[in-house]
Structure formats: structure tokens, C-alpha cells
BAKEKE-932418 format. One record per residue (C-alpha): residue number from 1; x, y, z. Coordinates in steps of 0.2 Angstrom, whole numbers, plus 2048, in hexadecimal, padded with zeros to 3 digits. Each point is the difference from the previous one (the first is absolute). Example, Ala and Ser with C-alpha at 12.3 -4.5 7.8 and 13.67 -1.06 7.14 Angstrom:
BEGIN
<node><k>1</k><px>83E</px><py>7EA</py><pz>827</pz></node>
<node><k>2</k><px>806</px><py>811</py><pz>7FD</pz></node>
//
This chain:
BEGIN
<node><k>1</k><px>ACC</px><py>9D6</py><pz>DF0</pz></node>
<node><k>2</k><px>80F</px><py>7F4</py><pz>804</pz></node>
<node><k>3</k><px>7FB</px><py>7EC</py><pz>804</pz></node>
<node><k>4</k><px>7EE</px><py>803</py><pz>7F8</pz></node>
<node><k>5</k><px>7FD</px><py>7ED</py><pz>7FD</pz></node>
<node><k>6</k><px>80B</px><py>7F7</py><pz>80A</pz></node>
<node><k>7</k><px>7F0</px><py>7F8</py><pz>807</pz></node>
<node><k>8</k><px>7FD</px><py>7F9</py><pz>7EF</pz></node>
<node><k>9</k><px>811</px><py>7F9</py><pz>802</pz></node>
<node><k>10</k><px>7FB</px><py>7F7</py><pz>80F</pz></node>
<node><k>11</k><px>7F2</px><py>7F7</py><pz>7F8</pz></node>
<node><k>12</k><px>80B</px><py>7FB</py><pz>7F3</pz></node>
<node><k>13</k><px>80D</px><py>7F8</py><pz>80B</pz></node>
<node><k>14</k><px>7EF</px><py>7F6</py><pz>808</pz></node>
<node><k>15</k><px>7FB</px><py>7FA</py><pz>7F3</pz></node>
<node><k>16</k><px>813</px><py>7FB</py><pz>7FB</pz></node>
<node><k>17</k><px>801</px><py>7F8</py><pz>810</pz></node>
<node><k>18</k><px>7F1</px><py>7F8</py><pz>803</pz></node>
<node><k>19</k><px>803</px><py>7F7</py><pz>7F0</pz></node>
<node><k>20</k><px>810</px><py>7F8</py><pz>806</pz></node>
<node><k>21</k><px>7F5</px><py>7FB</py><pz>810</pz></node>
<node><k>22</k><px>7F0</px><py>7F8</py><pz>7F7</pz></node>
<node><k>23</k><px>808</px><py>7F8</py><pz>7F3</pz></node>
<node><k>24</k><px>80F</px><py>7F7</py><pz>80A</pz></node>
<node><k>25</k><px>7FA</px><py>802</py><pz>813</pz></node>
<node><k>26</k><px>7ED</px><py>7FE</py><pz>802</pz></node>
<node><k>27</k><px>802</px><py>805</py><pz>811</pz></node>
<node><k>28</k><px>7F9</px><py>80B</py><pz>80C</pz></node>
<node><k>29</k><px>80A</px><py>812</py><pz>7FC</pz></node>
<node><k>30</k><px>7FB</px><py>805</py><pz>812</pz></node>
<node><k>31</k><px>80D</px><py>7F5</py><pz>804</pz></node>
<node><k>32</k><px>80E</px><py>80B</py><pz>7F5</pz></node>
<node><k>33</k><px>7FA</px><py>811</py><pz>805</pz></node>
<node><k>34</k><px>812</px><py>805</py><pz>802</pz></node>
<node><k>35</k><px>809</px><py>7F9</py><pz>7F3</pz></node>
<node><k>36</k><px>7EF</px><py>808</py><pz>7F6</pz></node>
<node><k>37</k><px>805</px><py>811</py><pz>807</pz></node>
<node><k>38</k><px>812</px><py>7FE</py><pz>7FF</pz></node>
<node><k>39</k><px>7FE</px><py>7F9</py><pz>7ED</pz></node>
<node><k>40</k><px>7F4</px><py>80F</py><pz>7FA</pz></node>
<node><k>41</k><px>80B</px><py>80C</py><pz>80A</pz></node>
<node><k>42</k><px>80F</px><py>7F9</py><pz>7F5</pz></node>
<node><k>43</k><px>7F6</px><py>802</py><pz>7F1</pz></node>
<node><k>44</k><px>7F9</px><py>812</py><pz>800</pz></node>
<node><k>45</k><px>811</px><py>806</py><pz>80A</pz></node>
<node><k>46</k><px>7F4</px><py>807</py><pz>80E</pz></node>
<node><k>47</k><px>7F9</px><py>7FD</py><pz>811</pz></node>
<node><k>48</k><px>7F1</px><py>7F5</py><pz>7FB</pz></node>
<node><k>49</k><px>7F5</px><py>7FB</py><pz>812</pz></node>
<node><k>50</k><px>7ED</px><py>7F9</py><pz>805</pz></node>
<node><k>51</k><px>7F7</px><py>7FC</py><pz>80C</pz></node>
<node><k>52</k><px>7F3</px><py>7F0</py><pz>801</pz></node>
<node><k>53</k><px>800</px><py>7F1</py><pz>7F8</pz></node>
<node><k>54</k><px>801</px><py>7FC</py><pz>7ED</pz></node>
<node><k>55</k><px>7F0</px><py>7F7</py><pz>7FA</pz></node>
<node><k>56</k><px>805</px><py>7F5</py><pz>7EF</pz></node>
<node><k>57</k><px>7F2</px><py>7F9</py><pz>7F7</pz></node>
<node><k>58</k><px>7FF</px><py>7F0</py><pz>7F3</pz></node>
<node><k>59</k><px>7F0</px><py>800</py><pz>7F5</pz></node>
<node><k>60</k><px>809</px><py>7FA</py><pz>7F5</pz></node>
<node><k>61</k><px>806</px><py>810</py><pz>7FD</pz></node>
<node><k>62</k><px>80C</px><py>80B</py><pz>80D</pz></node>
<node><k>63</k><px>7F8</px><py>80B</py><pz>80B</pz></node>
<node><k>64</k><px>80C</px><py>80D</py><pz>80C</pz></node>
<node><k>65</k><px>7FC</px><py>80B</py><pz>80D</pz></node>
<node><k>66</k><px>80B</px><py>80A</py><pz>80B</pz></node>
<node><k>67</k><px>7FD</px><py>80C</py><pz>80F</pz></node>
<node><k>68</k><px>807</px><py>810</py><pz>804</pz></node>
<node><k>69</k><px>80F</px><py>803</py><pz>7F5</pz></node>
<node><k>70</k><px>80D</px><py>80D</py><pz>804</pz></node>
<node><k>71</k><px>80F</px><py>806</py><pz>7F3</pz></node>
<node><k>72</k><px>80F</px><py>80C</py><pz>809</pz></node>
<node><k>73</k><px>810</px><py>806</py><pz>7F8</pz></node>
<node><k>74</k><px>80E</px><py>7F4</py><pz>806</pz></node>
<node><k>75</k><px>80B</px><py>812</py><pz>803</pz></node>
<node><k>76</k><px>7FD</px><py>807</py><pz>812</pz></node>
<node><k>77</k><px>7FF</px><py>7FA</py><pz>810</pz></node>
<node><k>78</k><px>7EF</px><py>805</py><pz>802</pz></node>
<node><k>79</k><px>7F3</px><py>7F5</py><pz>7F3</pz></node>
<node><k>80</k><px>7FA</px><py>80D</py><pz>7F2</pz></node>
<node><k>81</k><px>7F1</px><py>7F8</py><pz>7F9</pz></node>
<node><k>82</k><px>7FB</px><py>801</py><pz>7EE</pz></node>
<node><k>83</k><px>7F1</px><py>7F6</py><pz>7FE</pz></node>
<node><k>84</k><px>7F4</px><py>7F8</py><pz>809</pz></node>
<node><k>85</k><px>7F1</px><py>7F6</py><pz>7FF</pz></node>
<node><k>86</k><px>7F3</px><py>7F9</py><pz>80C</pz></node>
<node><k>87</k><px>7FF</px><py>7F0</py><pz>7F3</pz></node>
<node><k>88</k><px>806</px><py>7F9</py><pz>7F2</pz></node>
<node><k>89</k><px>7F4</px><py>7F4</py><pz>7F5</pz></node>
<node><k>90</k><px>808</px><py>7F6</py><pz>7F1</pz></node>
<node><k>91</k><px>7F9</px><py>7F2</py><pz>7F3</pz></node>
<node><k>92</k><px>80D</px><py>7F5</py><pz>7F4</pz></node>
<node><k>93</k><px>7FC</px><py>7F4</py><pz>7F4</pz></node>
<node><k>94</k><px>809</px><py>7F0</py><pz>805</pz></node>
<node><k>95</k><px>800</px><py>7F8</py><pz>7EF</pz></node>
<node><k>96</k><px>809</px><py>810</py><pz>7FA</pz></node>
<node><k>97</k><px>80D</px><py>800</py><pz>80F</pz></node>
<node><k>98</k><px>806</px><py>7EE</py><pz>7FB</pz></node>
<node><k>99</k><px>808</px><py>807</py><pz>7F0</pz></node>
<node><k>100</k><px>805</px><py>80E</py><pz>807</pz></node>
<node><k>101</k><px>7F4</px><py>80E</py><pz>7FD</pz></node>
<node><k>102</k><px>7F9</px><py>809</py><pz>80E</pz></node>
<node><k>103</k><px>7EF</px><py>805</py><pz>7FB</pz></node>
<node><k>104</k><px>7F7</px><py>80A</py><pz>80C</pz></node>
<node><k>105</k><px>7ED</px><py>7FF</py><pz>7FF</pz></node>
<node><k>106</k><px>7FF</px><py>80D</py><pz>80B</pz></node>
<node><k>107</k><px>809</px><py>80A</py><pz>80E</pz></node>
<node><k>108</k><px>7F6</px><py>80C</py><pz>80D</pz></node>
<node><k>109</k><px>808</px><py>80B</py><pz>80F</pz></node>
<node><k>110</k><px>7F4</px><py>805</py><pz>80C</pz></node>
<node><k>111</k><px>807</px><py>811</py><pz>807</pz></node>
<node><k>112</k><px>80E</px><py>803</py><pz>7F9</pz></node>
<node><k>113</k><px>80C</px><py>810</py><pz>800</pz></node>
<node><k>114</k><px>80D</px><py>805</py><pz>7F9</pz></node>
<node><k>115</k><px>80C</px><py>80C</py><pz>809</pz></node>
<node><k>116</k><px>80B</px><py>80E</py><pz>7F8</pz></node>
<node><k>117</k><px>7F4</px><py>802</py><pz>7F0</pz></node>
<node><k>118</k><px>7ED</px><py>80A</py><pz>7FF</pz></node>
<node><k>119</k><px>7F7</px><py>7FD</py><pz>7F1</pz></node>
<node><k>120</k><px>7F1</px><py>809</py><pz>806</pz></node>
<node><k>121</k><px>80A</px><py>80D</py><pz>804</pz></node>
<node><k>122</k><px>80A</px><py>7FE</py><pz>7EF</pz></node>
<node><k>123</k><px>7EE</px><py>802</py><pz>7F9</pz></node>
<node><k>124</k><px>7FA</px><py>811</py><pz>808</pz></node>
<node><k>125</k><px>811</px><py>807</py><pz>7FD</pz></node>
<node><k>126</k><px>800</px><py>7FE</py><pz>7ED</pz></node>
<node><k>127</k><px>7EF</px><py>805</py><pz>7FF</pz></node>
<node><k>128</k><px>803</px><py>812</py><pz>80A</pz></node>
<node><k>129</k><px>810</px><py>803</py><pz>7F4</pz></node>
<node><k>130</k><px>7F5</px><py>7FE</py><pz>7F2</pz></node>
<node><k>131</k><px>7F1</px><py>80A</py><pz>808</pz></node>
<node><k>132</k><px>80D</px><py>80D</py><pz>806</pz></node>
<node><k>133</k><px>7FB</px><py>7FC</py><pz>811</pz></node>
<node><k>134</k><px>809</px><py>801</py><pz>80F</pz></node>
<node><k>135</k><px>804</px><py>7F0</py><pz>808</pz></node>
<node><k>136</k><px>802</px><py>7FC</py><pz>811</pz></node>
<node><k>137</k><px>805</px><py>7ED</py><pz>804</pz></node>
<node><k>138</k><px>7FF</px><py>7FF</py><pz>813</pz></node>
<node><k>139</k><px>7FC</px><py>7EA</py><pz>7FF</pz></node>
<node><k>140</k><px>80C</px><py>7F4</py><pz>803</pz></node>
<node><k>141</k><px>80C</px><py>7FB</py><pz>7F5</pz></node>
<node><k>142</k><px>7F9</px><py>7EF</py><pz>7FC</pz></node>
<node><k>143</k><px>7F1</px><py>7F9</py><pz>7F4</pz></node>
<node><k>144</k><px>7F2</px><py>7F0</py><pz>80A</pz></node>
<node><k>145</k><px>7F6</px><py>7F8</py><pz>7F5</pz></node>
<node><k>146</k><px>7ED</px><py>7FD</py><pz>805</pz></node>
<node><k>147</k><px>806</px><py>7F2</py><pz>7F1</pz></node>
<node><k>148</k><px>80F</px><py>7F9</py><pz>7FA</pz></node>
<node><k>149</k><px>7FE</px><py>7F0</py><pz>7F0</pz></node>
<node><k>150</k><px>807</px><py>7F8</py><pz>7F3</pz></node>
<node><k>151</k><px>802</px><py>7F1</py><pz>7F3</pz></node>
<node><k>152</k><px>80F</px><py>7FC</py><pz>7F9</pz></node>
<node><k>153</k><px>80D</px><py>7F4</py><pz>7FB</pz></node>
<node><k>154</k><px>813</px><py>7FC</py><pz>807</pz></node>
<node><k>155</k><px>80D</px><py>7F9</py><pz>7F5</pz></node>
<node><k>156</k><px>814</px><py>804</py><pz>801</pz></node>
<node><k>157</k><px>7FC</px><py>80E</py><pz>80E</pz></node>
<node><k>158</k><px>7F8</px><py>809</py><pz>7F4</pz></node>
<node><k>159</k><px>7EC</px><py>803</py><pz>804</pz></node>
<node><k>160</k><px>7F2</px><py>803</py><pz>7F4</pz></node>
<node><k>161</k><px>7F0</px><py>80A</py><pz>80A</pz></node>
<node><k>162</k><px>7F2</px><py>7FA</py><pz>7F1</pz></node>
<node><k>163</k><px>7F4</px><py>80C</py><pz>80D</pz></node>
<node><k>164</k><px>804</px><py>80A</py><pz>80F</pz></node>
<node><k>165</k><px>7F1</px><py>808</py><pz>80B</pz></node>
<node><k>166</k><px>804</px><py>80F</py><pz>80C</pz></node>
<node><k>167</k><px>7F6</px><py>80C</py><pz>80A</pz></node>
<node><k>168</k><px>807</px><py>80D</py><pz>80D</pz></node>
<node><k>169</k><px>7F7</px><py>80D</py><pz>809</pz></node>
<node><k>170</k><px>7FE</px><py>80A</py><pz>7F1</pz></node>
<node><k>171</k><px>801</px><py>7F6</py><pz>7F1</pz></node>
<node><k>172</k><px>7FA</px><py>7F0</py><pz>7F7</pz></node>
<node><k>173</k><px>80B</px><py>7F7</py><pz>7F3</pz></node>
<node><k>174</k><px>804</px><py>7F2</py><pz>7F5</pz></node>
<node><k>175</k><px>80F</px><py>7FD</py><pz>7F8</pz></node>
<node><k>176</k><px>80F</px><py>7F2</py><pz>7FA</pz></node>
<node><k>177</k><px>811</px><py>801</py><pz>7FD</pz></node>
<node><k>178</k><px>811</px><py>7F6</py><pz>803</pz></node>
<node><k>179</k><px>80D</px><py>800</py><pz>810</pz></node>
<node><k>180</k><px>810</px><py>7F8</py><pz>7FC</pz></node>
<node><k>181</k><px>80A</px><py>7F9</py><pz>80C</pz></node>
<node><k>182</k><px>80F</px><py>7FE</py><pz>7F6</pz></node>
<node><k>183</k><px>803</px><py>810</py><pz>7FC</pz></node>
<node><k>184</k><px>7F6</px><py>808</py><pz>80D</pz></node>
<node><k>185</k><px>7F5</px><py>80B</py><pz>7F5</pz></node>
<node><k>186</k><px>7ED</px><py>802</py><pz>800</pz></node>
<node><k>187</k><px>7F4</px><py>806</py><pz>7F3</pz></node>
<node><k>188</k><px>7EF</px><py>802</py><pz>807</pz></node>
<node><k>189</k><px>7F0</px><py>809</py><pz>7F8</pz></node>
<node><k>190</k><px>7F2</px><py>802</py><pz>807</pz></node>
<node><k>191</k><px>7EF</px><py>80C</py><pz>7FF</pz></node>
<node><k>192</k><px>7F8</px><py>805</py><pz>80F</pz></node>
<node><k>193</k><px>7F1</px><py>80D</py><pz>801</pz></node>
<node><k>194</k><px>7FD</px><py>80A</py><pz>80D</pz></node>
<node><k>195</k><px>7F2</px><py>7FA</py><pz>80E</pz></node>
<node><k>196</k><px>7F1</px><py>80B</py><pz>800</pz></node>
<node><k>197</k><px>7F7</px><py>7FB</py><pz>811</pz></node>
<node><k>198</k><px>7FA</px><py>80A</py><pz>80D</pz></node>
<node><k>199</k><px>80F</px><py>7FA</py><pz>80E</pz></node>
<node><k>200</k><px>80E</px><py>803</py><pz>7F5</pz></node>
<node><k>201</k><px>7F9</px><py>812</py><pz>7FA</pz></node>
<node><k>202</k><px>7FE</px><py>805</py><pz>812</pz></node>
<node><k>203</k><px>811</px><py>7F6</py><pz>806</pz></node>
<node><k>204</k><px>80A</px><py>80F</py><pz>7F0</pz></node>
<node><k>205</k><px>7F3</px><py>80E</py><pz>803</pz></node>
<node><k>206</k><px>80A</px><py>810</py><pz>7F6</pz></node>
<node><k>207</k><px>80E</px><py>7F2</py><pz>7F7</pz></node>
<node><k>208</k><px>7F3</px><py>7F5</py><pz>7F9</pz></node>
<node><k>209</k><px>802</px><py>801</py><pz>7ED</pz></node>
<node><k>210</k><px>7F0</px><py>803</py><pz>7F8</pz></node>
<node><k>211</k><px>805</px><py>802</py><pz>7F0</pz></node>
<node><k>212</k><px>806</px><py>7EE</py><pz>800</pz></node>
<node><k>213</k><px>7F2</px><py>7F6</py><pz>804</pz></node>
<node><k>214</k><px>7F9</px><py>7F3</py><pz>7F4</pz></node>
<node><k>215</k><px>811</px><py>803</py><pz>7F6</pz></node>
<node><k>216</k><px>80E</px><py>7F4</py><pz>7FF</pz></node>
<node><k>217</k><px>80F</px><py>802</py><pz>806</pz></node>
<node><k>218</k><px>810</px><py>7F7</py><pz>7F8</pz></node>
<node><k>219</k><px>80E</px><py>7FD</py><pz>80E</pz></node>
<node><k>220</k><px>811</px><py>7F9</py><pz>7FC</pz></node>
<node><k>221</k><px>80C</px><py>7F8</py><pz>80A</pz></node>
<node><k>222</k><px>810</px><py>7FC</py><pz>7FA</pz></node>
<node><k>223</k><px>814</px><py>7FF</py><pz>804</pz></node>
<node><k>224</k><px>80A</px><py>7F7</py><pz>80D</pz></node>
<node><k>225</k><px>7F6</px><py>7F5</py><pz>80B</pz></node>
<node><k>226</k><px>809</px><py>80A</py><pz>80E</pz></node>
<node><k>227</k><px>7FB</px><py>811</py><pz>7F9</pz></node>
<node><k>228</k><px>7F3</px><py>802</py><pz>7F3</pz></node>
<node><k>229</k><px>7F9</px><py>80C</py><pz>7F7</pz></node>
<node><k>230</k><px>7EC</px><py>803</py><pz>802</pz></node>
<node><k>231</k><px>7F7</px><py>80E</py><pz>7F2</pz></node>
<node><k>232</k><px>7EF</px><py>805</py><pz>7FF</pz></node>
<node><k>233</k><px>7FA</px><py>805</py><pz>7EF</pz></node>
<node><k>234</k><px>7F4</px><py>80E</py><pz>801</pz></node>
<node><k>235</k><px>804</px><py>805</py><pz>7ED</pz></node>
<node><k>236</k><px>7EC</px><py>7FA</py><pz>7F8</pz></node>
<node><k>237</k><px>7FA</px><py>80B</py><pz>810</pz></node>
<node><k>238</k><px>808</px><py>80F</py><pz>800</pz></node>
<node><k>239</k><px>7FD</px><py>800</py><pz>7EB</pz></node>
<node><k>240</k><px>7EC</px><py>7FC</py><pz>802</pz></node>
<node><k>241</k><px>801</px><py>80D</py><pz>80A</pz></node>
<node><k>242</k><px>808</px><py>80C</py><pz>7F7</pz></node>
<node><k>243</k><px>7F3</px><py>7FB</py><pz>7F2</pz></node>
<node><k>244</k><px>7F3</px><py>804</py><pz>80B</pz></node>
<node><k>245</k><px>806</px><py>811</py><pz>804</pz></node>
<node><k>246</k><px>804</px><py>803</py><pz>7EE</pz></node>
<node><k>247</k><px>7ED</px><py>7FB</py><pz>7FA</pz></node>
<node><k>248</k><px>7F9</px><py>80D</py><pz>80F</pz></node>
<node><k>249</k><px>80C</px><py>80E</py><pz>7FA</pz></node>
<node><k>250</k><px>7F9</px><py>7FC</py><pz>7EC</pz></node>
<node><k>251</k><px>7EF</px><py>800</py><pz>807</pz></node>
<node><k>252</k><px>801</px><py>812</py><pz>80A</pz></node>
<node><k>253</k><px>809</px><py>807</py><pz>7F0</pz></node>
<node><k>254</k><px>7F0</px><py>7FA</py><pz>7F5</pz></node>
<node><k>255</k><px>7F6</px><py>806</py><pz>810</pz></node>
<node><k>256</k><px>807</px><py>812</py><pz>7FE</pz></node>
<node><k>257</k><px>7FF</px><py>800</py><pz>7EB</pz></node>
<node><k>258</k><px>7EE</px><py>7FC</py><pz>800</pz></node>
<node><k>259</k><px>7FC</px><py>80E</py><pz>80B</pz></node>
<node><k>260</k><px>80B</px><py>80D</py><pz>7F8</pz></node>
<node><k>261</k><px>7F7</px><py>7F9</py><pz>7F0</pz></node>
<node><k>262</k><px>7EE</px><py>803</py><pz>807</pz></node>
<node><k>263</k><px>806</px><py>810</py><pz>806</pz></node>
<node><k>264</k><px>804</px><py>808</py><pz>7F1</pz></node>
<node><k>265</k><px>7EE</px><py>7F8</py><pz>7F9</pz></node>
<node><k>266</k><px>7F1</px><py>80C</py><pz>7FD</pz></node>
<node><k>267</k><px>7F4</px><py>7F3</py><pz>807</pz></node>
//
């Protein structure tokens, strides 16, 4: 589970960076590519890389995009990736930024994955412990999201998510939470439930967990930015269920009274 979020890590050094560009630069930050990679680099103590140009938007908000991000472990002589992402889409009020307070309106990663963590997988595992189900993993070690949100603000390193949207092969979710730089810790919450179309049922077959459609499922993630913690809390499930069993077994035992009671009756 180790380096979980250290794309979120790059979208903060952005939006750090980007700052220092808008509000003292004004200038095209195509123009800085390297000292952009070289400064996030610095920031997140990893390989940080794209490919394309940056489009930087005044109306009169700030508008960010950036194309085909890459992270890799600095360790190695060959480049261990740990996130990628086809795009990265950001909006920051500039009113805000001038007294320094990032306030992000919204951020948006168009395929993203995050490598060394599966929170799919994470999922169906937890839910076969608790269904004493064997469980076979044979996906790869990594969660994409279909969609990857969120609105937040930045002020001292430390980031309040008001709202974050994710979805991933199997799961929908909302959730908030804090990253702190600082200390670099997280706290995230979020409830996802389970999707119920057609594709993603046939995509699990046997491993699709029926019993957990339409339920919510709460999902912590917290710890070390480096290596957090992820739960899945299947507690309100498994007791419903256990009510459910217990009212069937009342019911056949009232089933089996009456007829020993008609039984034993003359008429």
C-alpha cells in the first residue's frame, strides 16, 4: 500500500508552484517546463515528468491543465513508476491566492492510476473474509479511476478536500478529508457503493459481491502519506445479515410450533 497518494502530493506542489508563477511571473509556464519538473520533483522527493504543453487560463480565475504526468521512485537505475495520469485539470480562485490561500474549485484527473495499492481488490478481499469465501487476487497491483475529483482548500501545506468524487472499475464514492504536508499524514473518508451495471457484473462474474449492492460502504484511509492505512467497514452488513438469518430461523421455529400444535388438535 506504500506511496498511495503521492499523486495527490503532485497536485499540491502545482498548485504551490503555479501560485509563485501567476502571481509574480504572468508568463507563459511552457517556457519553465524544466524548472517546473525540477521544482515539483524537489517538492514531492520523487521523479515527477510530462509530456505536452501546460494550458494556463485567466478568467479572471486560474485555470490549469497538464498532460501525461508520470511519478517514479528516485531509488534505482531503472524509473519505478507510482502514478500516472493522461491529464491533470485544476481551477483556483485568484482573489484567494493573493492572500495566500489556495482555494481549489475543483481538481479532475482523467485516467489516473495509482501503482502498488488495489482498492478494488481491497474490496472483494474484505468482503470474501467476511462471507468465508475463498479469495483469489490474480489483478494487478494498482487501482484506475474511471474518475478521480475533488474541492478543497490549501493553506500552510495542509489541504482541506470540502468534497472528493471517485469511481473505479467496481466502486462509486464520495468522500472528504485532510492531507497534511507538514506532518505528512492523511485522513481521508469516503463512502462508495458498489456499481450494479450489466459490464461490471459480467467484467467479476463468481467475485461480484451481491450481497453489497445498494449498501454503503465506509472506506478509510489514513497514516503516513508514504504508507497508509485503507479499512473497509462491513460491520452494518454482516449484522443485517445476521438479523436476517436470525428472523428466518424465529420464523421456521414458529413454522414447526403451529404444525406440532395443529397436530395434536382433533379438528
Amino acid at each position: 500500500m506504500k506511496k498511495t497518494f503521492i499523486y495527490i502530493l503532485s497536485v499540491i506542489a502545482f498548485l504551490l508552484l503555479f501560485s509563485v508563477i501567476t502571481v509574480n511571473i504572468l508568463l507563459n509556464p511552457n517556457n519553465y517546463k524544466e524548472e517546473i519538473v525540477a521544482y515539483v520533483s524537489k517538492s514531492i522527493d520523487y521523479n515527477f515528468s510530462f509530456e505536452g504543453d501546460i494550458e494556463l487560463l485567466y478568467s479572471p480565475d486560474i485555470y490549469l491543465s497538464v498532460p501525461n504526468i508520470e511519478i517514479s521512485a528516485k531509488n534505482g537505475r531503472t524509473p519505478n513508476p507510482i502514478a500516472k495520469a493522461r491529464k491533470l485539470k485544476m481551477s483556483v480562485l485568484f482573489l484567494p491566492l493573493m492572500q495566500g490561500t489556495v482555494d481549489v474549485q475543483n481538481i479532475q484527473v482523467a485516467e489516473g492510476e495509482v501503482i502498488g495499492f488495489n482498492i478494488d481488490a481491497t474490496i472483494l478481499k474484505t468482503y470474501a473474509i467476511a462471507k468465508r469465501m475463498q479469495f483469489v487476487t490474480g489483478s494487478k497491483n494498482s487501482t484506475k479511476f474511471e474518475r478521480l475529483d475533488a474541492e478543497g482548500t490549501i493553506v500552510n501545506k495542509i489541504m482541506n478536500i470540502r468534497e472528493m468524487n471517485i469511481e473505479t472499475d467496481l466502486v462509486i464514492g464520495k468522500g472528504t478529508g485532510i492531507i497534511d504536508l507538514n506532518n505528512k499524514v492523511s485522513s481521508l473518508k469516503v463512502i462508495a457503493k458498489i456499481k450494479d451495471d450489466e459490464a461490471t457484473i459480467s467484467k467479476y462474474g463468481d467475485a461480484y459481491p451481491y450481497d453489497l449492492k445498494g449498501r454503503e460502504l465506509p472506506i478509510e484511509i489514513k497514516g503516513e502519506l508514504e504508507s497508509p492505512s485503507i479499512s473497509v467497514d462491513l460491520t452494518n452488513i454482516i449484522k443485517y445479515e445476521l438479523e436476517e438469518l436470525k428472523d428466518k430461523a424465529v420464523d421456521k421455529i414458529k413454522e414447526k410450533i403451529e404444525e406440532k400444535i395443529k397436530l395434536k388438535l382433533p379438528f
